[in-house]
mmCIF file as Biopython writes it, N, C-alpha, C and O atoms, coordinates in Angstrom:
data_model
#
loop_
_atom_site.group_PDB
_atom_site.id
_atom_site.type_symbol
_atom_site.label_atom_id
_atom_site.label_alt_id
_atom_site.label_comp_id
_atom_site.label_asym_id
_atom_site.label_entity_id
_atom_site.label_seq_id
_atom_site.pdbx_PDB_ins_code
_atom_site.Cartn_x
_atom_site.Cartn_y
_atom_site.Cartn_z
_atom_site.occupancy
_atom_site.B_iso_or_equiv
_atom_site.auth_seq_id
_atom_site.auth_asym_id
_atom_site.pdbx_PDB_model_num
ATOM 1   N N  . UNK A ? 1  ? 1.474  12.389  -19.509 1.0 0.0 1  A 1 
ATOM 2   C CA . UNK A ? 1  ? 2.520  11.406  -19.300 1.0 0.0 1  A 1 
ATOM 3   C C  . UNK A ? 1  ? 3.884  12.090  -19.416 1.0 0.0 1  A 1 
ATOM 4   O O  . UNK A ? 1  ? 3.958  13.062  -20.168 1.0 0.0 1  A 1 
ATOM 5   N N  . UNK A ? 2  ? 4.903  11.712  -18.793 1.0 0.0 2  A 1 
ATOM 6   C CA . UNK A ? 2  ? 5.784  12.038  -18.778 1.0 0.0 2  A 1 
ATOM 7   C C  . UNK A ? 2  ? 6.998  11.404  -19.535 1.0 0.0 2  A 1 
ATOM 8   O O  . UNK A ? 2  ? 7.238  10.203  -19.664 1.0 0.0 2  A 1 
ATOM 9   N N  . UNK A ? 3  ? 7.940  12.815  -20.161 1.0 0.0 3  A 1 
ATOM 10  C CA . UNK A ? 3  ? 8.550  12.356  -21.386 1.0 0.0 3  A 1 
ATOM 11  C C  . UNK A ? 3  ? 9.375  11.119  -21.053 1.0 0.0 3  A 1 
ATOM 12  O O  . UNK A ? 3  ? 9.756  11.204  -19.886 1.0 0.0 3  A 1 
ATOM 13  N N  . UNK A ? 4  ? 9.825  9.917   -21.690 1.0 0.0 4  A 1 
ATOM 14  C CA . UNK A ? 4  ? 10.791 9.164   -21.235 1.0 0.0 4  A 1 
ATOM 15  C C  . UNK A ? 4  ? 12.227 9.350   -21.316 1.0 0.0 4  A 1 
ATOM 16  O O  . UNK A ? 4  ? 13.020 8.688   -20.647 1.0 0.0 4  A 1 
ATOM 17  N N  . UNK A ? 5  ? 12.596 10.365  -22.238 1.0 0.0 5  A 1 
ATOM 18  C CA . UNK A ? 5  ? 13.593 11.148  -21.791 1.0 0.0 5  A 1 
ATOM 19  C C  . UNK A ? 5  ? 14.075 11.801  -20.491 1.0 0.0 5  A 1 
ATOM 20  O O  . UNK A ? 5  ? 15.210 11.807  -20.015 1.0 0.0 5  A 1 
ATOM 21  N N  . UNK A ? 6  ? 12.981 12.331  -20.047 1.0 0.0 6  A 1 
ATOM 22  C CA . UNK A ? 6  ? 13.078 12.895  -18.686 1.0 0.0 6  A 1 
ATOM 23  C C  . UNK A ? 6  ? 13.259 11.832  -17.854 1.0 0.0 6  A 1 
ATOM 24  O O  . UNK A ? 6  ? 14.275 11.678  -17.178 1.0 0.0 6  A 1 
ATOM 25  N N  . UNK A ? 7  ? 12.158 10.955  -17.869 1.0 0.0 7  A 1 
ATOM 26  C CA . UNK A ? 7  ? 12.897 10.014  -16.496 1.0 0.0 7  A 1 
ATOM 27  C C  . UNK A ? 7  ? 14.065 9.257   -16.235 1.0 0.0 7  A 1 
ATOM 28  O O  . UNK A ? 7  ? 14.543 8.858   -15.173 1.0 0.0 7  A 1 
ATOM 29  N N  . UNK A ? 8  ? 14.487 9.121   -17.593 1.0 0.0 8  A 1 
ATOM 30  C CA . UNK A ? 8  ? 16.011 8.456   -17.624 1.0 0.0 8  A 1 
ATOM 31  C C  . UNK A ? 8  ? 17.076 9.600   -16.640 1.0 0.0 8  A 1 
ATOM 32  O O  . UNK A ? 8  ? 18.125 9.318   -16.061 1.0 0.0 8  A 1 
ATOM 33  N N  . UNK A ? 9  ? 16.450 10.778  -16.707 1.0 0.0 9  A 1 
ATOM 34  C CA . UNK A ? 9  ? 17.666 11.418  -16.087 1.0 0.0 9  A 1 
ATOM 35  C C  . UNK A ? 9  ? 17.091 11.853  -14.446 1.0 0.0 9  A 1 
ATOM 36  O O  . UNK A ? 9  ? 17.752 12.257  -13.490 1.0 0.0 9  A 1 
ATOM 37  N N  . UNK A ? 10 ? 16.017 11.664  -14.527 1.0 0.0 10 A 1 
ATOM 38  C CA . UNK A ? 10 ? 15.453 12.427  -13.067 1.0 0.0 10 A 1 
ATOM 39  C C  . UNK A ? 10 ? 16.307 11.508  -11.906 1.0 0.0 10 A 1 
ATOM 40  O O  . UNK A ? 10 ? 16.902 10.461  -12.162 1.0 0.0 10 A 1 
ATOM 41  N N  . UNK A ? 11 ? 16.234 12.040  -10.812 1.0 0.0 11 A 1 
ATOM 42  C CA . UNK A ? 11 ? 16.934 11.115  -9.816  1.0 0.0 11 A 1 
ATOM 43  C C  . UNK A ? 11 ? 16.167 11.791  -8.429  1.0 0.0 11 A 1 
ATOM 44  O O  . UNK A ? 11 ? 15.589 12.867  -8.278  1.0 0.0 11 A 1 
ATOM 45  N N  . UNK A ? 12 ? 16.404 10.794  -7.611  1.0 0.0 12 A 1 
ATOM 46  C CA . UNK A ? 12 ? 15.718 11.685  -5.913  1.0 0.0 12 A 1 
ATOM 47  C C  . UNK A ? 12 ? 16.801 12.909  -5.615  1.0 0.0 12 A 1 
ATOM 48  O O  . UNK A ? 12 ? 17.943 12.621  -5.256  1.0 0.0 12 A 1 
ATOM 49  N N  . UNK A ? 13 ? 16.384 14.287  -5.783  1.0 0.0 13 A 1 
ATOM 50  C CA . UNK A ? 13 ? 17.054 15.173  -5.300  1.0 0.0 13 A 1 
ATOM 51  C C  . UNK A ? 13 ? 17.404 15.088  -3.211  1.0 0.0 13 A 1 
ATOM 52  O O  . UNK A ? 13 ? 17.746 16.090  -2.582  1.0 0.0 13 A 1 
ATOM 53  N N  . UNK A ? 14 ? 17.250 14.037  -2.715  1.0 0.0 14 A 1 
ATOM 54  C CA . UNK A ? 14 ? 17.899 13.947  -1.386  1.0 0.0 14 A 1 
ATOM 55  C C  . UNK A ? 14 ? 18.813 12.945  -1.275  1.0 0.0 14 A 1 
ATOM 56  O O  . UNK A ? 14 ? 19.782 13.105  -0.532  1.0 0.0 14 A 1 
ATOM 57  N N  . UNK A ? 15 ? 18.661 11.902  -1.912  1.0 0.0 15 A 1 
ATOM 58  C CA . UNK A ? 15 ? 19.782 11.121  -1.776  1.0 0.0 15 A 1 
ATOM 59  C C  . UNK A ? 15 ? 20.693 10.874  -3.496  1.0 0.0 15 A 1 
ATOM 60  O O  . UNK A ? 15 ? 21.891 10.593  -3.482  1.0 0.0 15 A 1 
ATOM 61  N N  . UNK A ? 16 ? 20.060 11.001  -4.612  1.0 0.0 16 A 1 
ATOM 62  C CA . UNK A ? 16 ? 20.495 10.679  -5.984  1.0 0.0 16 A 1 
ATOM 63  C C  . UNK A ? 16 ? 20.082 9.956   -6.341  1.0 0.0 16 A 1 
ATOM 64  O O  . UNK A ? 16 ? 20.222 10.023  -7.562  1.0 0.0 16 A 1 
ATOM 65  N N  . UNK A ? 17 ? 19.376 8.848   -5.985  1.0 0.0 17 A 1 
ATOM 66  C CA . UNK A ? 17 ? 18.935 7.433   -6.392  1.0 0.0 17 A 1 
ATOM 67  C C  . UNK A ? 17 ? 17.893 7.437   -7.261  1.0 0.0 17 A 1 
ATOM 68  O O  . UNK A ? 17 ? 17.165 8.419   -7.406  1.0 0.0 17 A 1 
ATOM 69  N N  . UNK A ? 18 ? 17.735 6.172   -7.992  1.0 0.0 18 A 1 
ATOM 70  C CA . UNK A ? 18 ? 17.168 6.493   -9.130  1.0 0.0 18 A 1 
ATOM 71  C C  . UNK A ? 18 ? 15.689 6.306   -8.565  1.0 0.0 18 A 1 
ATOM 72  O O  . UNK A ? 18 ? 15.454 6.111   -7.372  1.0 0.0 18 A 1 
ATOM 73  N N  . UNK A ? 19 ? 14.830 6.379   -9.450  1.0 0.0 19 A 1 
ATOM 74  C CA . UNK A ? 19 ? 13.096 6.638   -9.175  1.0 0.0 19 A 1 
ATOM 75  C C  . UNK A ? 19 ? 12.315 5.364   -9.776  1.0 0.0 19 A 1 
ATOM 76  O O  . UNK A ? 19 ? 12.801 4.498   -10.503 1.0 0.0 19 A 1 
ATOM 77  N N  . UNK A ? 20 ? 10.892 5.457   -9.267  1.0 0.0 20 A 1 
ATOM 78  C CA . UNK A ? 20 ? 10.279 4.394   -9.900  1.0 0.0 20 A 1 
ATOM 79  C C  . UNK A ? 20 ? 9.056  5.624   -10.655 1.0 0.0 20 A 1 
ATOM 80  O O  . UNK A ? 20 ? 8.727  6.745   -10.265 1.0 0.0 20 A 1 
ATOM 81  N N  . UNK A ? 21 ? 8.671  4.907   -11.721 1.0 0.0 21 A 1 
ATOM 82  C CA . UNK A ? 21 ? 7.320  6.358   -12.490 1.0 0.0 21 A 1 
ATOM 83  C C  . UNK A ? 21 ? 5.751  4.950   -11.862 1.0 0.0 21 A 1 
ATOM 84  O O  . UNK A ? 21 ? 5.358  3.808   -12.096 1.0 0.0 21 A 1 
ATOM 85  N N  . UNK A ? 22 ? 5.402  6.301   -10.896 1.0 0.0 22 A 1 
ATOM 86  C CA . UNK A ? 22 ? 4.164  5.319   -10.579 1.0 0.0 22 A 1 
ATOM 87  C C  . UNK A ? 22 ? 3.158  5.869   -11.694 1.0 0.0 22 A 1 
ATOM 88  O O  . UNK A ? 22 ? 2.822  7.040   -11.516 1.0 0.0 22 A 1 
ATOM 89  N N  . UNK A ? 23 ? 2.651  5.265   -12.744 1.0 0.0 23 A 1 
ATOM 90  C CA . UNK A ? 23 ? 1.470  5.611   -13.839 1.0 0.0 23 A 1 
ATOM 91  C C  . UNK A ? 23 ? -0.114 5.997   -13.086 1.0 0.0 23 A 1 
ATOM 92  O O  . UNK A ? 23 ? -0.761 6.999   -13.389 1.0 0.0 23 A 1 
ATOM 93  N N  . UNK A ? 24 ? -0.436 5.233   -12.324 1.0 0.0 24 A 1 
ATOM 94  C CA . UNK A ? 24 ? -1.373 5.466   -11.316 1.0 0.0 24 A 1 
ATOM 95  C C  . UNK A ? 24 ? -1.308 6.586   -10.706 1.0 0.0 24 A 1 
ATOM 96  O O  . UNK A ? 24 ? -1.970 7.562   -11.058 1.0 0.0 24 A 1 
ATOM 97  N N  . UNK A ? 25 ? -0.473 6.580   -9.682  1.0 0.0 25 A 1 
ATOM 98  C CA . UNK A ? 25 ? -0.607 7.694   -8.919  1.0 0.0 25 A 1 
ATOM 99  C C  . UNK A ? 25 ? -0.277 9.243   -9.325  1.0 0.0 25 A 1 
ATOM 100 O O  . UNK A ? 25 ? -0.497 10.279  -8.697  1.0 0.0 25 A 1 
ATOM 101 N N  . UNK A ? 26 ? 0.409  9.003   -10.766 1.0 0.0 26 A 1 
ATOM 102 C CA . UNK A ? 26 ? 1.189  10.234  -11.360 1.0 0.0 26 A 1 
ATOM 103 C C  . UNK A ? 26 ? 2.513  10.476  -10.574 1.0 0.0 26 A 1 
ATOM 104 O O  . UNK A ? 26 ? 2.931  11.621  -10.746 1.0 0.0 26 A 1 
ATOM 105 N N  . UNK A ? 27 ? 3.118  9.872   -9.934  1.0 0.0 27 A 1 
ATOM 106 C CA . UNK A ? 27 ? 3.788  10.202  -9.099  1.0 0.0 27 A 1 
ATOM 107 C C  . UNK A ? 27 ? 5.362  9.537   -9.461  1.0 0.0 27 A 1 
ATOM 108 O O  . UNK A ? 27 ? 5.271  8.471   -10.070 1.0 0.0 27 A 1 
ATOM 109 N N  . UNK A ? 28 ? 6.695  9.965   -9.203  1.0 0.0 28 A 1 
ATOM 110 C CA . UNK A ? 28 ? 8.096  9.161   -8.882  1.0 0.0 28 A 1 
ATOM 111 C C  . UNK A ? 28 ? 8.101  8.789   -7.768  1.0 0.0 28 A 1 
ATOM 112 O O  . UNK A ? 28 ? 7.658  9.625   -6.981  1.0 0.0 28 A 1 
ATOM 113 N N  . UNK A ? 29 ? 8.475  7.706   -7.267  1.0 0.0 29 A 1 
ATOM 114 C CA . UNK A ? 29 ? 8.880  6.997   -6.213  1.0 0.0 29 A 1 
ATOM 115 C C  . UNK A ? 29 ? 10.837 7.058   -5.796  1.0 0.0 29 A 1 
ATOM 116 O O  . UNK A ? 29 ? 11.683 6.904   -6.677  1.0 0.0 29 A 1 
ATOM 117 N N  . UNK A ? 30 ? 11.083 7.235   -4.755  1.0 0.0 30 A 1 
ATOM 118 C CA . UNK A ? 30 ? 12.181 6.685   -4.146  1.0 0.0 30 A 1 
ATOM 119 C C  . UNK A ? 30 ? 12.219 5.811   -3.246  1.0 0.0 30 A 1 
ATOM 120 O O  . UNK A ? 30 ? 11.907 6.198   -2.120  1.0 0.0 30 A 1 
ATOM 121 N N  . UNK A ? 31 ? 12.568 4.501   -3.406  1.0 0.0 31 A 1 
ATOM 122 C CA . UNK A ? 31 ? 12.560 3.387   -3.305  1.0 0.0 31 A 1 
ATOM 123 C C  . UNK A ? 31 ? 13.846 3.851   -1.863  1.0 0.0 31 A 1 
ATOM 124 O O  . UNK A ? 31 ? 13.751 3.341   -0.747  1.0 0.0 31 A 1 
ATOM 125 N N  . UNK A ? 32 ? 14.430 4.396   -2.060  1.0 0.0 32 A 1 
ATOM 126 C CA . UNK A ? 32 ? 15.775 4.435   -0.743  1.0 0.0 32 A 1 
ATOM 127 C C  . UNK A ? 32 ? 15.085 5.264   0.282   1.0 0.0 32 A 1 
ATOM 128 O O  . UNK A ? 32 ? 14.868 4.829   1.413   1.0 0.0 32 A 1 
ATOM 129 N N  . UNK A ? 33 ? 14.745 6.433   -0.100  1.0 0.0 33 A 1 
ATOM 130 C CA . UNK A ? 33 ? 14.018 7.890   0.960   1.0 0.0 33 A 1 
ATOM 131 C C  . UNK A ? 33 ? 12.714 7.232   1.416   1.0 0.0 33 A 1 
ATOM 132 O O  . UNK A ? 33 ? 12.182 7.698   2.423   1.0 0.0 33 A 1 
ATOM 133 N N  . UNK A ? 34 ? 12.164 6.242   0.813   1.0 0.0 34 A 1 
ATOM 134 C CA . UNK A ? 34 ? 10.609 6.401   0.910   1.0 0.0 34 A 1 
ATOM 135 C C  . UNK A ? 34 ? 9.871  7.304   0.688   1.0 0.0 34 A 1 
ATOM 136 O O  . UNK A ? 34 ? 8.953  7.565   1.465   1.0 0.0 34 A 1 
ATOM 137 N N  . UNK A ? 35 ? 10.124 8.089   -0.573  1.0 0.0 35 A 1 
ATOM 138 C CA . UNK A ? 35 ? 9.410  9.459   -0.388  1.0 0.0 35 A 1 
ATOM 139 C C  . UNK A ? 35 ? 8.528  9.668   -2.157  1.0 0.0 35 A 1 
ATOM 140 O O  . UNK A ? 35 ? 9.064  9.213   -3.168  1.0 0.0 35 A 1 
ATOM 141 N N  . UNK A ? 36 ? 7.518  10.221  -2.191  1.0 0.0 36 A 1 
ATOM 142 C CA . UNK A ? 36 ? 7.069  10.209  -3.622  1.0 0.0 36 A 1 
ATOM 143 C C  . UNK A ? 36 ? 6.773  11.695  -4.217  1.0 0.0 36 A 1 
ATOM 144 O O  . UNK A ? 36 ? 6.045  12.488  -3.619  1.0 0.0 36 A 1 
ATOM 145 N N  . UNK A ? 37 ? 7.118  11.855  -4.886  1.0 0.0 37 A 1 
ATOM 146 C CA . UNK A ? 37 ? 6.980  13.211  -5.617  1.0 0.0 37 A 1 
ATOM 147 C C  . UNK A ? 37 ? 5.770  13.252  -6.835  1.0 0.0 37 A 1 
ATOM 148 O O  . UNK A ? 37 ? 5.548  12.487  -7.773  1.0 0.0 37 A 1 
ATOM 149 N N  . UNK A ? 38 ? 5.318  14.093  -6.527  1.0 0.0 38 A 1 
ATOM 150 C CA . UNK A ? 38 ? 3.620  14.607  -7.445  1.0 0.0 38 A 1 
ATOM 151 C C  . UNK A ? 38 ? 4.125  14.840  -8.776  1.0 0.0 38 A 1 
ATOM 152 O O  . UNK A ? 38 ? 5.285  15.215  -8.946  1.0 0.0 38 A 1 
ATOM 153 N N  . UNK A ? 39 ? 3.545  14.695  -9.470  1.0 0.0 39 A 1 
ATOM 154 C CA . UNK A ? 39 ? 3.626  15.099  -10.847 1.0 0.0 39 A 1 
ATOM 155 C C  . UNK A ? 39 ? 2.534  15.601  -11.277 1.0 0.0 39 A 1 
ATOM 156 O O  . UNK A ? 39 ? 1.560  14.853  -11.355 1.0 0.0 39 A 1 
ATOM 157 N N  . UNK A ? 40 ? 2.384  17.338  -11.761 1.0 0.0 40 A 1 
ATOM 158 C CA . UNK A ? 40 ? 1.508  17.708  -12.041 1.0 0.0 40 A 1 
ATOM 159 C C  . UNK A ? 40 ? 1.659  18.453  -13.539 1.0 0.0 40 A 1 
ATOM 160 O O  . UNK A ? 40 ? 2.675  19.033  -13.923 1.0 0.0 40 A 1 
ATOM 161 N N  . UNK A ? 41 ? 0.467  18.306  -14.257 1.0 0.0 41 A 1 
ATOM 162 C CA . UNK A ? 41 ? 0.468  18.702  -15.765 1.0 0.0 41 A 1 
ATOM 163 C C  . UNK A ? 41 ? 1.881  18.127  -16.128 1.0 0.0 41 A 1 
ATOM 164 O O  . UNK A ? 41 ? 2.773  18.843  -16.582 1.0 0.0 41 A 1 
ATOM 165 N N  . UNK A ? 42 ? 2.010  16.889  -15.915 1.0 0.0 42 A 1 
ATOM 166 C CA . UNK A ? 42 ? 2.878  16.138  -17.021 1.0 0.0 42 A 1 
ATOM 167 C C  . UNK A ? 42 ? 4.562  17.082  -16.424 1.0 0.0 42 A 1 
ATOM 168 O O  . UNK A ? 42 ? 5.529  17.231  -17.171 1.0 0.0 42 A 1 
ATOM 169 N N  . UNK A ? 43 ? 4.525  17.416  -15.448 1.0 0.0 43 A 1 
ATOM 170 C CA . UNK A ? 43 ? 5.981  18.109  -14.592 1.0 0.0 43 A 1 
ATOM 171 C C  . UNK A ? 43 ? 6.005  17.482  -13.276 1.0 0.0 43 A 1 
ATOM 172 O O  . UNK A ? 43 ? 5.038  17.518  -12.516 1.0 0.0 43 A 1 
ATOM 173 N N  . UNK A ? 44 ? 7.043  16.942  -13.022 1.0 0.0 44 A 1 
ATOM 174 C CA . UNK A ? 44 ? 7.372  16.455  -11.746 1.0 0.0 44 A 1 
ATOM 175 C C  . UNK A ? 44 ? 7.702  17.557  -10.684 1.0 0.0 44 A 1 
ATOM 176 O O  . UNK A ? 44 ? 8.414  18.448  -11.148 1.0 0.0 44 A 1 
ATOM 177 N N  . UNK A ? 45 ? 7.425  17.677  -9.640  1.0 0.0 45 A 1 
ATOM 178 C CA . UNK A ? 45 ? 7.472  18.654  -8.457  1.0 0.0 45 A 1 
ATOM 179 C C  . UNK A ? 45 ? 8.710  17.933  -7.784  1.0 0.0 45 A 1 
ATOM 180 O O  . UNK A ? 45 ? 8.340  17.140  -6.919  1.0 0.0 45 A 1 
ATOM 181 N N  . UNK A ? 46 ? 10.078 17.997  -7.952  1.0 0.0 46 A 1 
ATOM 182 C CA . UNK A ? 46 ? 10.943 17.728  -7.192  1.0 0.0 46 A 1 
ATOM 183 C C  . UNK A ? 46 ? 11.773 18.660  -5.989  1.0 0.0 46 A 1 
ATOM 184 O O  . UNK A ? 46 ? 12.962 18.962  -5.877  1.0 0.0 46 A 1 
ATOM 185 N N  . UNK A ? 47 ? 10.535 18.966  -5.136  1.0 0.0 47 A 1 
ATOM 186 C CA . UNK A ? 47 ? 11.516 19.419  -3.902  1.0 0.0 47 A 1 
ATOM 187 C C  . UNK A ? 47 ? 11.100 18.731  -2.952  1.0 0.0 47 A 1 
ATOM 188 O O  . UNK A ? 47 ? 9.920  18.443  -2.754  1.0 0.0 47 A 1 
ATOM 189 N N  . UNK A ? 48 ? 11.985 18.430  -2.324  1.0 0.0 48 A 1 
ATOM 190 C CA . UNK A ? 48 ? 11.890 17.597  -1.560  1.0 0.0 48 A 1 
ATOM 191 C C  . UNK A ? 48 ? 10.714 17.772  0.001   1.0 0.0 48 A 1 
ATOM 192 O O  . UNK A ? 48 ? 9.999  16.923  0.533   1.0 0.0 48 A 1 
ATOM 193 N N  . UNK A ? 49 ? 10.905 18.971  0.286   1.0 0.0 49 A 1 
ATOM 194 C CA . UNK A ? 49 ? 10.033 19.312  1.043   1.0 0.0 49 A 1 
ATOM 195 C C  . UNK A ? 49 ? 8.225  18.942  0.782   1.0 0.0 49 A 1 
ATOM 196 O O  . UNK A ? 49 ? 7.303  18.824  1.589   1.0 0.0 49 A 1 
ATOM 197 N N  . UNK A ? 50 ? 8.283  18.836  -0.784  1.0 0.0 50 A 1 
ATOM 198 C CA . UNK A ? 50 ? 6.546  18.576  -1.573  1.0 0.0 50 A 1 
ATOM 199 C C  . UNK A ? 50 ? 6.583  17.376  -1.272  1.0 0.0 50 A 1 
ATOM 200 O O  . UNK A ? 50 ? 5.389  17.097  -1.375  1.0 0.0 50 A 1 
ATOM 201 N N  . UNK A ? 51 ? 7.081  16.462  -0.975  1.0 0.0 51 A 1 
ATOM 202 C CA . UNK A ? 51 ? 7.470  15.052  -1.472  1.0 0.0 51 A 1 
ATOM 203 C C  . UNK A ? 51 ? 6.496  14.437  -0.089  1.0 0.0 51 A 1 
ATOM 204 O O  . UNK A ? 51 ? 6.233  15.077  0.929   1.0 0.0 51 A 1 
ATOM 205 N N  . UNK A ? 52 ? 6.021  12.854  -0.446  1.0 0.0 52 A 1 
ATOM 206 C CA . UNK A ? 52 ? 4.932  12.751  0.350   1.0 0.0 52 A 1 
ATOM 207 C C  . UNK A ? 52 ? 5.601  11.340  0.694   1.0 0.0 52 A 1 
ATOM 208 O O  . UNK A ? 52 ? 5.731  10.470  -0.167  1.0 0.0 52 A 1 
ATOM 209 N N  . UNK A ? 53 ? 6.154  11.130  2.454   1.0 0.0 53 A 1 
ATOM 210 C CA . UNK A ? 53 ? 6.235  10.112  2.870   1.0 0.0 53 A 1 
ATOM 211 C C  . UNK A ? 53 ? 5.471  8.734   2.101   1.0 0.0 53 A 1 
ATOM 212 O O  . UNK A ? 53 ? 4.389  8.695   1.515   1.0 0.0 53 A 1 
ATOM 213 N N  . UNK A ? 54 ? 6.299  7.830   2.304   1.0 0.0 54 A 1 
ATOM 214 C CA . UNK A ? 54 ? 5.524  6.074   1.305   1.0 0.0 54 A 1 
ATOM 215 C C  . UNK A ? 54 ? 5.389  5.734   2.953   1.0 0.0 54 A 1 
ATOM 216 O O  . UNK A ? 54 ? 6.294  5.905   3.768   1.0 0.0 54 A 1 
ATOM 217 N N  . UNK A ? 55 ? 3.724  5.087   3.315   1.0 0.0 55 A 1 
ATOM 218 C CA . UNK A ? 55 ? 3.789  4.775   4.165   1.0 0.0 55 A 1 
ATOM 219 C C  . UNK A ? 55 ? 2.978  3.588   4.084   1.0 0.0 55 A 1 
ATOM 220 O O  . UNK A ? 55 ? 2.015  3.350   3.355   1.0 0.0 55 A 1 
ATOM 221 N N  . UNK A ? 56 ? 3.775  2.593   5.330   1.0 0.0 56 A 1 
ATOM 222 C CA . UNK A ? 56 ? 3.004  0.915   4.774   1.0 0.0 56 A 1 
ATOM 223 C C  . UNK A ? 56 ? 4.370  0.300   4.406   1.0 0.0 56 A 1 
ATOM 224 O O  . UNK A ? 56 ? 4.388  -0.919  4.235   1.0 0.0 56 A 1 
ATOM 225 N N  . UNK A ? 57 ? 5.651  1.077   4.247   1.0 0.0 57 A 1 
ATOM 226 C CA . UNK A ? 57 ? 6.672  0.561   2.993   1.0 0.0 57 A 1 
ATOM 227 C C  . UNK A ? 57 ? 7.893  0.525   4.230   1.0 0.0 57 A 1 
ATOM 228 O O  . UNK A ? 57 ? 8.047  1.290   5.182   1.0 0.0 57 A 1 
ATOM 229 N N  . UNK A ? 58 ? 8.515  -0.420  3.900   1.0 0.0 58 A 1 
ATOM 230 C CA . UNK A ? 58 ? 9.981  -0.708  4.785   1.0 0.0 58 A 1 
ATOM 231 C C  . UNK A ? 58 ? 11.458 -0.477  3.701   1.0 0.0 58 A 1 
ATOM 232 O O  . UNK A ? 58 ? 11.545 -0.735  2.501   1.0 0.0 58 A 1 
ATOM 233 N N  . UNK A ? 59 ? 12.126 -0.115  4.291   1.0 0.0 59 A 1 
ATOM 234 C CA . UNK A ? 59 ? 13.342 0.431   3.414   1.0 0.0 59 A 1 
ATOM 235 C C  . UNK A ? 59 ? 14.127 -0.950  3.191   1.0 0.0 59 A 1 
ATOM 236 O O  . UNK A ? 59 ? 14.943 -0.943  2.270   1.0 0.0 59 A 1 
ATOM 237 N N  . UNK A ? 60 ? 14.012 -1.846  3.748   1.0 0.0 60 A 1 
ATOM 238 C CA . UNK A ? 60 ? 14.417 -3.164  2.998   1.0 0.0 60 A 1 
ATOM 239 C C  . UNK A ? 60 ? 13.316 -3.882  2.921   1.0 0.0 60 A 1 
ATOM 240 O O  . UNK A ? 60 ? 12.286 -3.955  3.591   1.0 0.0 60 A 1 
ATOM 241 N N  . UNK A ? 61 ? 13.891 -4.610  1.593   1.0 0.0 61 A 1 
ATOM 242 C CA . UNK A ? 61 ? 12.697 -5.743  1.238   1.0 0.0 61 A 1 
ATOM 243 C C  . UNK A ? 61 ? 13.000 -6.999  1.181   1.0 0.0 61 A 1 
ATOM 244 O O  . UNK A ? 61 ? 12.241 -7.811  0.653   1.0 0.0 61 A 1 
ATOM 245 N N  . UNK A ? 62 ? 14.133 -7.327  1.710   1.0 0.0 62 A 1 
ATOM 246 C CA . UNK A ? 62 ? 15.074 -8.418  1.973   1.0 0.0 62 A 1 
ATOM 247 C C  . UNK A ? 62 ? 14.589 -9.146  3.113   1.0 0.0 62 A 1 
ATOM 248 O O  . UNK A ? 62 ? 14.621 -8.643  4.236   1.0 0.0 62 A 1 
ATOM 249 N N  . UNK A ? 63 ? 13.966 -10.749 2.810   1.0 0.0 63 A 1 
ATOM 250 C CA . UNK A ? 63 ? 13.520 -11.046 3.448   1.0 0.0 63 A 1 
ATOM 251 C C  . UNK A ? 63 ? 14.465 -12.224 4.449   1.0 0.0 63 A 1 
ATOM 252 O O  . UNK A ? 63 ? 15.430 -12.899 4.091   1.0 0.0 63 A 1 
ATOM 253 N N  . UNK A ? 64 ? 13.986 -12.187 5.407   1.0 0.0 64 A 1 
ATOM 254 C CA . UNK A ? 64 ? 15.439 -12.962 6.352   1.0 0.0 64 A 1 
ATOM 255 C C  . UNK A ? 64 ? 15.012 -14.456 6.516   1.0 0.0 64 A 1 
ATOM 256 O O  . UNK A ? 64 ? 15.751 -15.249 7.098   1.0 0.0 64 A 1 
#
């Protein structure tokens, strides 16, 4: 698990925005990029290039 210290400060290294901690998947979410970053042995892999398209997911959730 990952420290909760750390996630208070982590942010999406492509746009800045803050993250979601998926517990399931091990993974951070960016909710703006659509993009999810691995977390392995309890370390987040933040480059962006590792980062694994959210697909299924629309960048607004604002419904009209």
């Amino acid at each position: 698990m990952v420290a909760q210290e750390l996630l208070k400060i982590l942010v999406c290294p492509k746009c800045r925005g803050g993250l979601k901690y998926e517990l399931k998947k091990q993974e951070l979410v960016c909710p703006r990029c659509l993009l999810a970053y691995r977390i392995e042995d309890d370390i987040p892999v933040m480059l962006i290039e590792e980062a694994r398209p959210i697909a299924g997911k629309t960048r607004s959730s604002k419904k009209k």
